[in-house]
C-alpha positions as CSV (number, residue, x, y, z in Angstrom):
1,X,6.6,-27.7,4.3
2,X,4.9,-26.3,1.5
3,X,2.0,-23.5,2.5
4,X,-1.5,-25.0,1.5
5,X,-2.5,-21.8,0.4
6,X,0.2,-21.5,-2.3
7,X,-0.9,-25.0,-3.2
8,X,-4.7,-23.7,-3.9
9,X,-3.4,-21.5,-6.5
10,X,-4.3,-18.5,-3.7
11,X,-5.9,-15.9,-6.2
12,X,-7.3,-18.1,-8.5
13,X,-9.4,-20.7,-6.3
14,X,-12.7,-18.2,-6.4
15,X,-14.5,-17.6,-9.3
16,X,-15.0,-13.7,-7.9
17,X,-15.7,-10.5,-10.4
18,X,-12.2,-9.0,-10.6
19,X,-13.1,-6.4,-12.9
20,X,-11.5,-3.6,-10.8
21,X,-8.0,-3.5,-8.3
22,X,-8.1,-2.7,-4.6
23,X,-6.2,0.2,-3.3
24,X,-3.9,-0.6,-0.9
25,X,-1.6,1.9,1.7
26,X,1.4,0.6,3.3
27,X,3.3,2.6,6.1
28,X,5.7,2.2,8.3
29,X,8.2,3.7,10.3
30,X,11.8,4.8,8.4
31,X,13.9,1.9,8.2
32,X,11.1,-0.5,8.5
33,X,11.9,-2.1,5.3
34,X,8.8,-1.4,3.3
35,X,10.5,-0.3,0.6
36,X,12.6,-3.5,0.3
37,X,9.6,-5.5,1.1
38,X,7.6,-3.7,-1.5
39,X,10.2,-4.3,-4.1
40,X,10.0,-8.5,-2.5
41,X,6.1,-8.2,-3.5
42,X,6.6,-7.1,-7.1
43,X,8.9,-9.7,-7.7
44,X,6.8,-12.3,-6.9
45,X,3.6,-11.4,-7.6
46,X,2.3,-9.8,-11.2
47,X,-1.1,-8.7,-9.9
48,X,0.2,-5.8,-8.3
49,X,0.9,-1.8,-9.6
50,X,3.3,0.4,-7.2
51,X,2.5,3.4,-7.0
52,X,5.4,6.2,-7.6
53,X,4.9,9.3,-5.3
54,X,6.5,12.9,-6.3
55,X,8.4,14.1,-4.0
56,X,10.5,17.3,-3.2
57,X,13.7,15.8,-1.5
58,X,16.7,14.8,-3.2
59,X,17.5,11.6,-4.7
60,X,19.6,8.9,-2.5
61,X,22.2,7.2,-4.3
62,X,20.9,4.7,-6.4
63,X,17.8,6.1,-6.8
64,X,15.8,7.1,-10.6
65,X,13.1,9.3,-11.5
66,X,9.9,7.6,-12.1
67,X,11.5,4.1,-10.2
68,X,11.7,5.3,-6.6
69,X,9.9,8.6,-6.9
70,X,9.3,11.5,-9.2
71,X,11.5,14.1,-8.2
72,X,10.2,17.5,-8.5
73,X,10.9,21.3,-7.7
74,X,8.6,22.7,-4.5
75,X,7.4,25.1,-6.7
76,X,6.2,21.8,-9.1
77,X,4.3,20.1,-6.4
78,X,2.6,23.2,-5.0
79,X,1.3,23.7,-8.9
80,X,0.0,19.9,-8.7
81,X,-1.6,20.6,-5.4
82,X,-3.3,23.5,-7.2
83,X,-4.7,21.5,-10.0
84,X,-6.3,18.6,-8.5
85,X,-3.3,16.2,-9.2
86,X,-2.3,14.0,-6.3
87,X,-4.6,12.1,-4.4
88,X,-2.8,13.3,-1.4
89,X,0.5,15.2,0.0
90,X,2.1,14.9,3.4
91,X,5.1,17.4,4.4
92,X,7.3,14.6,6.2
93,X,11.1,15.6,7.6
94,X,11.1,19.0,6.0
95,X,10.4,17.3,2.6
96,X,6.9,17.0,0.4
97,X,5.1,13.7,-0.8
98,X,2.2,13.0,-2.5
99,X,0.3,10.6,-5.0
100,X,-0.7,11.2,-8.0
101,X,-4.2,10.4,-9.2
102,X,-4.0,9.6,-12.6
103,X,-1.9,6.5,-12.8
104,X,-3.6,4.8,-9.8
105,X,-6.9,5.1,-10.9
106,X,-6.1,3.6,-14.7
107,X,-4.3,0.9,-12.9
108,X,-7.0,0.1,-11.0
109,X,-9.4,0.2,-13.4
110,X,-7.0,-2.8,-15.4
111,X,-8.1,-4.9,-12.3
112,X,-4.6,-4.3,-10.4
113,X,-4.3,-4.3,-7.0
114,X,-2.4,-0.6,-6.2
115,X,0.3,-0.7,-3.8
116,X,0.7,3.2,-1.9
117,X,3.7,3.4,0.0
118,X,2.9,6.8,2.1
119,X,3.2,7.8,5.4
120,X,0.7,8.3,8.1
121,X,-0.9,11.3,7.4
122,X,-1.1,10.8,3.6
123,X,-2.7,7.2,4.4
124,X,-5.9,8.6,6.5
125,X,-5.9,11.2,3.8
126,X,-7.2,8.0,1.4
127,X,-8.8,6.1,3.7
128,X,-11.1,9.2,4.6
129,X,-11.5,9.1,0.5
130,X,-11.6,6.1,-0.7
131,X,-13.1,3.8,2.8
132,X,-12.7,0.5,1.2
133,X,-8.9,0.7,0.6
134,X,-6.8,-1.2,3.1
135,X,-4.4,0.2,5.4
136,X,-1.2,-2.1,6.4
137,X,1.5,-0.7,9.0
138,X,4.9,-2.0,8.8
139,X,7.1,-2.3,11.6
140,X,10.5,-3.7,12.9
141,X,10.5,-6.8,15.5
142,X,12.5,-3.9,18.3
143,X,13.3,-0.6,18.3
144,X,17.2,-1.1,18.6
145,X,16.8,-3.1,15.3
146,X,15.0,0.0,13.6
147,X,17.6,2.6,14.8
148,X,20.7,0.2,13.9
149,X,18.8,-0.2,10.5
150,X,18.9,3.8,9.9
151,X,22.5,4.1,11.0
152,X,23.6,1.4,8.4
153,X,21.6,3.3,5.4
154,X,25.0,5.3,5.7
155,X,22.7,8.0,3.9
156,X,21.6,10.4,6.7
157,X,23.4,12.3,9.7
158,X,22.9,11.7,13.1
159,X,20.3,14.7,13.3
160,X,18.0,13.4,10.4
161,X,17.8,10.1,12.4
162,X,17.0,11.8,15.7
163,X,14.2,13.6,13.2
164,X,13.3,10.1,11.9
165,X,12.7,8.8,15.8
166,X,10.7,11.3,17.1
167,X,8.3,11.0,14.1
168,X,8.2,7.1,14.5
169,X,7.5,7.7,18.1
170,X,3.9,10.3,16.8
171,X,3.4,7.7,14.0
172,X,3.1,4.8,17.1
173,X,0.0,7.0,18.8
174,X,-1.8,6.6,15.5
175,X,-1.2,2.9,14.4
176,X,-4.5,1.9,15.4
177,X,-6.2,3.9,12.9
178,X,-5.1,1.5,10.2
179,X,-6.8,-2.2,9.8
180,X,-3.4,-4.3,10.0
181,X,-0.1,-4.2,11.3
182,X,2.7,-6.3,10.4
183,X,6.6,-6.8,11.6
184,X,9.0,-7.2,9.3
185,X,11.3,-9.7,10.5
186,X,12.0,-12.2,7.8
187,X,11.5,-10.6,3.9
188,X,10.6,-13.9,2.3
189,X,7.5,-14.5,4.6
190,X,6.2,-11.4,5.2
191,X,6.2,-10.8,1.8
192,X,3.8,-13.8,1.6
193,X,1.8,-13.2,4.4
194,X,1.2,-8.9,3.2
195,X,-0.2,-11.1,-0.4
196,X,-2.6,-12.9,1.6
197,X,-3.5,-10.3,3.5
198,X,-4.4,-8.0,0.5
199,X,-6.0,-11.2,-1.6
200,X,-8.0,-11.7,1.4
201,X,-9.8,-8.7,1.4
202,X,-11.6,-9.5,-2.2
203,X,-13.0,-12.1,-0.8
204,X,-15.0,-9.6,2.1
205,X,-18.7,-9.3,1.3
206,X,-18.7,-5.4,0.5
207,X,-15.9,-6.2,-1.9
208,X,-18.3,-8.7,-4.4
209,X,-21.4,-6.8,-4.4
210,X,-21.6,-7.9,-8.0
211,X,-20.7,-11.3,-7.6
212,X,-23.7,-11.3,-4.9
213,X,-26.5,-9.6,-7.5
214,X,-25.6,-12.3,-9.5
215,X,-26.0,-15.1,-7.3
216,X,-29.4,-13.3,-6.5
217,X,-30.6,-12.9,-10.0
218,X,-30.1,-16.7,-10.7
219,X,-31.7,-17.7,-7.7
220,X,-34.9,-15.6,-8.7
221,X,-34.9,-17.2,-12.2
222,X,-34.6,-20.7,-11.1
223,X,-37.3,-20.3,-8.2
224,X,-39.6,-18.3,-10.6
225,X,-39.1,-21.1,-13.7
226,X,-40.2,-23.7,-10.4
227,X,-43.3,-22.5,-10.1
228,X,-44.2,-21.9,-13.2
């Protein structure tokens, strides 16, 4: 059956001010699949801007500067540290990651709806700047699905997944410091359901302030002409 909300035309149904995009952090633990599902949420939607992180580990196979990540030297991303550059860095598995600022905020600015694919600490980095982004944890249905997940990336040795397990099991003491949490068991709808999610959130109060002072100043007008 078809979803009603996909029948409403989801993002265009309210006349809301859009003049400026949401910022949007999604974690999860390695091998969740948000990177797949990220790549699901470009491909169906065109109201969205991924951010790409720098980074200082290698590339995997298949991998491209400026797609995946921006692969730099240490010695690069300690100079953009220095300079103001990122809007936050995590060390994470004996590698560096971090965001830079510029492209998110001119994409925002366009009205798009930024997509941060960070981990944990990065993530409360933003929310502590920026307190009206929204914070989305991804997760696997089990555990034994997440580990066989890792082992079939046929990319990393049985040490780097033990790494990747004890960090999952710090990232699960914090989870509830983010506002949603979904499990990534079927691509196709939670693909969906993360787009309403993040549509959603336009439509909170504190999100149209505008939209609101509007409202107000054409109620004034049309109360004051009344009684005039």
């Amino acid at each position: 059956m078809k979803d009603e909300r996909d029948e409403l035309g989801f993002r265009e149904h309210h006349p809301f001010l859009r003049k400026k995009g949401m910022l949007v952090v999604i974690s999860g633990f390695s091998g969740s699949g948000k990177g797949t599902l990220m790549k699901q949420l470009m491909q169906n939607y065109d109201y969205y801007s991924l951010s790409v992180s720098a980074t200082t580990r290698a590339p995997r196979p298949g991998e491209e500067e400026g797609r995946e990540y921006f692969f730099v030297s240490k010695e690069r991303f300690m100079e953009m540290i220095q300079n103001g550059e990122l809007l936050e860095y995590a060390k994470y598995v004996d590698n560096y990651y971090g965001t830079p600022k510029a492209y998110v905020e001119q994409e925002m600015a366009k009205g798009k709806d930024v997509i941060l694919e960070i981990e944990m600490q990065g993530a409360l980095k933003i929310k502590a700047r920026y307190p009206e982004s929204v914070l989305v944890f991804i997760t696997p249905p089990t555990i034994s699905e997440l580990i066989d997940r890792l082992r079939k990336r046929g990319t990393e040795t049985e040490e780097v997944i033990r790494k990747r397990l004890e960090k999952a099991a710090m990232e699960a003491e914090g989870i509830e410091a983010y506002d949603y949490i979904l499990v990534n068991d079927n691509l196709d709808k939670t693909a969906k359901h993360l787009n309403y999610l993040i549509q959603d959130q336009h439509m909170r109060v504190r999100s149209q302030i505008e939209f609101l002072e509007h409202i107000r100043k054409e109620l004034r007008a049309n109360y004051a002409s009344m009684n005039n």
